[in-house]
N, C-alpha and C positions, 0 to 999 in steps of 0.2 A: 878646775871645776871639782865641787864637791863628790866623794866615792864614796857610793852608796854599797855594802853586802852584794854578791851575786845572788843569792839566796832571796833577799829583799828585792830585788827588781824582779826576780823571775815571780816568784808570789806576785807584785803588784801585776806584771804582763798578762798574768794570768787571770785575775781581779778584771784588768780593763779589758780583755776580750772577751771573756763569759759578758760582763754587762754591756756592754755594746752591743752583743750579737742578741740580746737579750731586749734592748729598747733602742737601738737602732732606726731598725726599719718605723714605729712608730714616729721618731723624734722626725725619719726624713717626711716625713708626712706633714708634721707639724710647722717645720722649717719652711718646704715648700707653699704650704698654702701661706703661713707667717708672711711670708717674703711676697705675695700677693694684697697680703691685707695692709701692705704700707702704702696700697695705691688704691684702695676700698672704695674712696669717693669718687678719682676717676674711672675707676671698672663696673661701678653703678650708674654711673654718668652715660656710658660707653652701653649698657645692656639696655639699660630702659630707652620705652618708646617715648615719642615726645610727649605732652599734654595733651590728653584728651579735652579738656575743660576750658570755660574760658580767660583769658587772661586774669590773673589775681585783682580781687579790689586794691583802694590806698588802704592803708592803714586805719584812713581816717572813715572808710566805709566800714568795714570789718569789724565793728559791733552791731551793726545789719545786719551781716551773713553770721553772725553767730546766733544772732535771737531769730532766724530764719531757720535755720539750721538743726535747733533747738527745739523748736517748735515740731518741725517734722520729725526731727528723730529726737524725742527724748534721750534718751540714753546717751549721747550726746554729753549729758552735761554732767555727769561723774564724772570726766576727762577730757579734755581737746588740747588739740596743739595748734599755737597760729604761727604760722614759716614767716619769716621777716623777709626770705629768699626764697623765690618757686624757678625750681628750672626739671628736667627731667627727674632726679631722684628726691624732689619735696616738689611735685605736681601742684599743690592748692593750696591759698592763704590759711585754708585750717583743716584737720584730719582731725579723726581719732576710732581708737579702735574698741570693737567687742570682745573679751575674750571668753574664749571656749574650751571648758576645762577637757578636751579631748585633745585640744590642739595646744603642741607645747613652742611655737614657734609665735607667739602672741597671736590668735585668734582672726578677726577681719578685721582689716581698715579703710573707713570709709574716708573720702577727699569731696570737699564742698568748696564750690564756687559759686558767683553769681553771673548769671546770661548779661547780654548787654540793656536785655531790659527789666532786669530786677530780678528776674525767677532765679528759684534755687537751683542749683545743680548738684547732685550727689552722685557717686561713681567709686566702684570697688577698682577696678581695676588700675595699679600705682606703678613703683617702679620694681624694678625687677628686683627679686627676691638671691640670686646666684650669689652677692657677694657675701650676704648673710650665712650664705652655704658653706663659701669658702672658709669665713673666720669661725663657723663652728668647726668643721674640720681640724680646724690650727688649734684652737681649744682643746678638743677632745681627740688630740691626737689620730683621729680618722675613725675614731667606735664610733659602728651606728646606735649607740644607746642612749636612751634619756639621759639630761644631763647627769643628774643625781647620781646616776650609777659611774656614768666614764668620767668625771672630775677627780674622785679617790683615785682612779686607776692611775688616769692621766697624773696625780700626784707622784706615784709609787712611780712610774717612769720617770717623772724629774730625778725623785731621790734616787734612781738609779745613775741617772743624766749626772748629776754631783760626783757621785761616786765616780764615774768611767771617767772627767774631768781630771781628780785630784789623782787617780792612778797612772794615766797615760801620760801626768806631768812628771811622778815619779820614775816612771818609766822611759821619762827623753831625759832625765838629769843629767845623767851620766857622761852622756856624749853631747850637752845640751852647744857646749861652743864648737865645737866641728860639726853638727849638722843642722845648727842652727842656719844656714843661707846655704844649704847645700841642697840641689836639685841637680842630682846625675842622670843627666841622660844617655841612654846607649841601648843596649840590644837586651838586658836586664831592667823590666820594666818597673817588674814586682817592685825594685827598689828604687825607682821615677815614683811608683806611686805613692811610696810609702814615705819618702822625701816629702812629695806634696800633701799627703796627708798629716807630716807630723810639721808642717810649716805654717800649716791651715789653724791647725788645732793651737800652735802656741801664738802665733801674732793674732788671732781670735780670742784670744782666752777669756779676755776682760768682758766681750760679746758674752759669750757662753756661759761664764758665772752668772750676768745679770738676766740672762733667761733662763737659767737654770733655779735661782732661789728663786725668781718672781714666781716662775710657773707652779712653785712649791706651794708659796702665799696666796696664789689664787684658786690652787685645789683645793687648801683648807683653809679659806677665808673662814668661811662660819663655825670653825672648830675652834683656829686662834682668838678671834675675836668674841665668842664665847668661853675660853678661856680666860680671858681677859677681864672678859665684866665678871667672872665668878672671882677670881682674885681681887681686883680691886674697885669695884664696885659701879656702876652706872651704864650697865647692857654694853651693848654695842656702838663701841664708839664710831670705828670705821663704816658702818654701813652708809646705804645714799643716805641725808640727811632728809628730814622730815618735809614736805612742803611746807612754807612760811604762811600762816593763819594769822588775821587780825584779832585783835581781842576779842573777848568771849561780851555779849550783849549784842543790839542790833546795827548791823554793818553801815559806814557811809555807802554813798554813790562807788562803782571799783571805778579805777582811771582807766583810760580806752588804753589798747597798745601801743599807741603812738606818745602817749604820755608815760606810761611802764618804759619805754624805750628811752624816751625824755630821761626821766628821771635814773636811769641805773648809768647811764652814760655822764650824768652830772657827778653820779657818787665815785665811779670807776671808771675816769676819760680813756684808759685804754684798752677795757673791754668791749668785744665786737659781739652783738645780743646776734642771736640765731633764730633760737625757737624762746616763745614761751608758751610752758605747759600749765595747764590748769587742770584743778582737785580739785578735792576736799581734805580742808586739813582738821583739828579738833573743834568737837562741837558740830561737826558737818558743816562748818563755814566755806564760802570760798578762799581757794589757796593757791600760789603760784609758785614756779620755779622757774628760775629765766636759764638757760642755755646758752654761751656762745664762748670765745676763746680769744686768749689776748697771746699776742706772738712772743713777748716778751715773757712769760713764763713756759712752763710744761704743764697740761692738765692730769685731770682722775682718767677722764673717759680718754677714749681709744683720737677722739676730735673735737671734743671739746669740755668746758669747764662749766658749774652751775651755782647759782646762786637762790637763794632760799628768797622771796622779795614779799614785802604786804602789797593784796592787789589794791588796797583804798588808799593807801599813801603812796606807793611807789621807793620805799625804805628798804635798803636791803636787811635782812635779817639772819640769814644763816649764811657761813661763809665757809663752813670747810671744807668744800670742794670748790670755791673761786681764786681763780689764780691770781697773785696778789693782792690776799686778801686773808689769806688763812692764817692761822696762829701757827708756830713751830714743830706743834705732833703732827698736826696736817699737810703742812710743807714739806716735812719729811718722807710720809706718805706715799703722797702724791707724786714723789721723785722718783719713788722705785715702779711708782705706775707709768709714768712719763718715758723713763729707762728701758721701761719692757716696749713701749707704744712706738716710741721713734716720733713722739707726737710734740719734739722741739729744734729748733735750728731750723726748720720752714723746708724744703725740696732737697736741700743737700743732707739732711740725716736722712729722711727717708729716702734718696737713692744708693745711700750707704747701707742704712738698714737691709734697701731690700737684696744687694750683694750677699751681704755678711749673711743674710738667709739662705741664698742660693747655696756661697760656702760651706754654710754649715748644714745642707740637704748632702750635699756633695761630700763633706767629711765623714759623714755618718753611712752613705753607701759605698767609698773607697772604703771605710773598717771593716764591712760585712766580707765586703772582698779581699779585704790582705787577711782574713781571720780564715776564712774558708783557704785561701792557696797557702796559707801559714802550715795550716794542719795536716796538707797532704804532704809537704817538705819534712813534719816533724814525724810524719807516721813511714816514711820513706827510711829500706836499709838495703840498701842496693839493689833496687828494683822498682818494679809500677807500684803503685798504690790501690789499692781494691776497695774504690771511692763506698762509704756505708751509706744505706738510702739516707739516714738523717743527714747527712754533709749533703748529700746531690738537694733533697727537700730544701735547705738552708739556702745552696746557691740559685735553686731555683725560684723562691721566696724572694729573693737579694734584686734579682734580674723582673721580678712580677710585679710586687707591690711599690715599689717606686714608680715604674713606669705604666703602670695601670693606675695611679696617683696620677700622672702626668697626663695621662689621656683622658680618663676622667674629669676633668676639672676643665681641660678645655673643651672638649665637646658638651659639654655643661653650659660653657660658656658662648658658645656658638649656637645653642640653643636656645638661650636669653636674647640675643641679639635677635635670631629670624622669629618665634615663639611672643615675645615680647609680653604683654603683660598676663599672657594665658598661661602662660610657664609660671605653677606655684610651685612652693620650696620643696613641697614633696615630689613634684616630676623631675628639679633638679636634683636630689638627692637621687629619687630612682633611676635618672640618666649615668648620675656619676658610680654609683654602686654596680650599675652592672657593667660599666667599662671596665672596673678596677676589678670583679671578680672576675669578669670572664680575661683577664692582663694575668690575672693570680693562677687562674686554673690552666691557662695555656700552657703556663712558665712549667708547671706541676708537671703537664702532661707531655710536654716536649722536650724536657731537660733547660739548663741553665746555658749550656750553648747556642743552642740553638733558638730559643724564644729572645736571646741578648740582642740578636739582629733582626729578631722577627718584632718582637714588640718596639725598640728604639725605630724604628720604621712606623708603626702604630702611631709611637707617639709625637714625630714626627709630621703624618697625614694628622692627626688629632691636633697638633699646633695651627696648621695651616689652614684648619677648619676656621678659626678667629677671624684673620683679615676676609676668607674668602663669604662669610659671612659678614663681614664690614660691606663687602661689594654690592653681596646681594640686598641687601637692605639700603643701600641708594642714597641717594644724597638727601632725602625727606629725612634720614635719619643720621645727622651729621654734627659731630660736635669734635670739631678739630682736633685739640690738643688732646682728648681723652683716645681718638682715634688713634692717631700718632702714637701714643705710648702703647695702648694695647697690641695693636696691629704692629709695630714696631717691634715689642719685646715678642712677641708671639714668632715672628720671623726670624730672628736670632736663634729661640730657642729650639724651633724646627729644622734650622742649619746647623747645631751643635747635633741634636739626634739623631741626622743623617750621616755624619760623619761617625757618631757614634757604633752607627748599625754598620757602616763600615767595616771600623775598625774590628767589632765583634767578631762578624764574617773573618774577618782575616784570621782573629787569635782560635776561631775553631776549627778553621783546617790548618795550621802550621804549630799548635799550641803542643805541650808535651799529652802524649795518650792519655796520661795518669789521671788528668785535669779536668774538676768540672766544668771548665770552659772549652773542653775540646770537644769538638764532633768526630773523632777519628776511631773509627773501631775497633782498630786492632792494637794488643799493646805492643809498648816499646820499651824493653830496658835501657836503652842507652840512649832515650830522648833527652836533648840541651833541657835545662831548666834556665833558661834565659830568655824565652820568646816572652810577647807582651803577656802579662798573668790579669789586665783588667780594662783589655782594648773594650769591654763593653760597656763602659763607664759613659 
């Protein structure tokens, strides 16, 4: 293997510690919610209540309920959407929402139905808002700020995410073929952990580059892409594309949806239509965009792909966001969108995806922790260590914001289920923010040993909140397969956190004095440095 300078790796070791301990903790934020948003549609499935409303009309009704619709609520008709599929997380053959420049999470959304004897029915209350919560979390790395503010942030932590990347590869070069498949285990844990964390970090790699550029490209979409149109000329090419408008003069009859659906299935037999959305496109015309997702490609969006279509022909018109359909810039695009989504290969990428997430939640909290017992080993000359409050704040930090992330999100989530459509997005944010501060402040105030076993316990009772909330809400509210997986993965995760708080427990009464994972009071110069250094893991 290639031999790098001693001078050169110790520089890079040092490079990949500062930024890791630096964006760390936020990326495991990102990772873990990330690793939930591969399962988005069954956790909205799973939280919302059934249908309030009546069964959906056909298709063939459905220009009734919209001139019904229309008529009572104006406003209405600057936008609507008609669901092709109603099941719990798309309640009503049409919705659409008001927005409210106070509210930054899209405003209200009203769902209309029709009774069985023609009358309208309109109704706010839709499906549960939580998963919405989680993927801005995974967005904005866990800031509670406007978006506008925490996307640059959440940028500068990619570009640091890069960074700690290309150095900790530098950094395993050297010894890359001996400790490439080497996982020692024995009574030196520190180096069990750090085996696994540098085995995690290199057969992930290819993972981690493609969510580390993307997340770059999506912090400064509007910068690059503004860039772009000022060099070479015609705005923004990447943005959503426009709605598709008929010409300019007076409009024919528009075709119902059952003939929009007709006809885009004739032009693109392997596109499966979802929703179509209705505008206004130039000229204040009506204008549509059709929605939906063909298996044999990757789409833009996180689930599906869209098509620009004329409402009076039924002709597709804009194509660079339809998946086999696009030209070459857009195809390309769309790949590295796809790439970050997990949104191709059908069930087996996303249960890969959402591994390689856990992974890399888990890689980025073993760093914080071989960084923190790194420094007490380097500050050590034949004696204890005289841990400084910033190192104990650090491991205290390492031990809170992870698992007050973890306990947050579930009892969020366990909220959504009993709460059901009363739970808006901002209860569930306030639910999750005070889990995770009061997870943050405990860790602060009790040290890093001791909150290791006291919060994995936490988070732990806060996993088993999920199914025992699946019970309580009873078989009125049952959708099998979305059951199983949440309530399934929820149970795993709270039997990992139980062992964790275990092990915690153990590494802070047997752990060396010096440590901030020890609970022992008294010091000891001649305590082993060999007991577990990250049983709280």
């Amino acid at each position: 293997m290639m031999k790098l300078p001693t001078d050169v790796v110790k520089m890079y070791k040092e490079v990949h510690g500062w930024v890791g301990i630096l964006s760390g903790l936020c990326l495991f934020i990102a990772f873990y919610a990330g690793a939930l948003t591969m399962f988005e549609l069954p956790l909205q499935r799973w939280a919302s209540p059934p249908p309030a409303l009546a069964p959906a009309p056909s298709l063939d009704r459905t220009p009734g309920l919209v001139a019904k619709a229309i008529a009572a609520h104006p406003e209405a008709a600057k936008g609507y959407e008609i669901h092709l599929r109603t099941d719990a997380a798309h309640p009503a053959r049409m919705s659409w929402t008001v927005r409210d420049p106070e509210d930054h999470h899209g405003g209200t959304t009203y769902y209309a139905a029709l009774a069985p004897d023609g009358a309208l029915q309109v109704v706010t209350q839709g499906p549960s808002e939580v998963a919405q919560l989680i993927d801005v979390l995974h967005q904005q790395v866990g800031l509670p700020f406007d978006h506008e503010i925490s996307m640059p942030i959440m940028g500068g932590i990619a570009l640091l995410y890069v960074i700690a990347l290309v150095s900790g590869l530098v950094v395993l070069l050297p010894s890359l073929v001996s400790d490439l498949f080497a996982l020692r285990i024995g009574r030196n844990v520190k180096r069990m952990w750090l085996d696994l964390h540098n085995v995690l970090g290199l057969f992930s790699l290819p993972f981690h580059i493609i969510m580390a550029l993307t997340a770059v490209v999506f912090a400064f979409h509007d910068q690059f892409y503004g860039a772009q149109g000022m060099a070479f000329g015609g705005g923004e090419r990447g943005g959503r594309p426009a709605m598709a408008a008929p010409a300019e003069g007076p409009p024919p009859a528009a075709l119902t949806p059952a003939q929009i659906v007709a006809r885009v299935r004739e032009q693109a037999p392997g596109f499966t239509p979802q929703t179509l959305v209705y505008g206004s496109g130039g000229g204040g015309l009506p204008a549509l965009r059709v929605q939906g997702s063909d298996d044999r490609y990757g789409v833009r969006a996180p689930s599906y792909g869209m098509a620009g279509v004329d409402p009076q022909t039924g002709a597709i018109t804009g194509t660079d966001y339809m998946p086999g359909m696009q030209d070459g810039w857009s195809a390309t695009i769309t790949s590295f969108f796809a790439l970050h989504f997990g949104n191709f290969g059908g069930a087996t990428i996303r249960w890969a995806y959402f591994l390689l997430g856990l992974a890399g939640a888990f890689l980025f909290y073993t760093g914080n922790l071989l960084w923190v017992e790194s420094r007490r080993r380097k500050e050590r000359k034949g004696g204890a260590v005289d841990q400084t409050r910033a190192t104990r704040i650090l491991g205290a930090l390492t031990v809170g914001v992870p698992l007050g992330c973890v306990a947050g999100i579930s009892v969020t989530l366990a909220a959504a289920k009993l709460l059901g459509g009363h739970a808006s997005y901002g209860m569930h944010s306030a639910i999750y923010y005070a889990l995770f501060l009061l997870a943050t402040f405990w860790a602060l105030a009790r040290g890093a040993a001791r909150a290791g076993a006291e919060l994995s316990v936490l988070g732990a009772v806060a996993m088993l909140c999920v199914p025992l909330a699946s019970l309580i809400a009873g078989a009125a509210w049952y959708d099998a397969p979305a059951l199983m997986l949440v309530d399934g993965v929820a149970l795993l995760l709270a039997v990992a956190l139980l062992w964790s708080a275990k092990a915690a427990r153990h590494r802070a009464r047997t752990g060396p004095r010096d440590s901030v994972w020890s609970d022992r009071r008294e010091p000891s110069l001649g305590a082993p440095d060999t007991a577990p250094v990250a049983g709280e893991a």
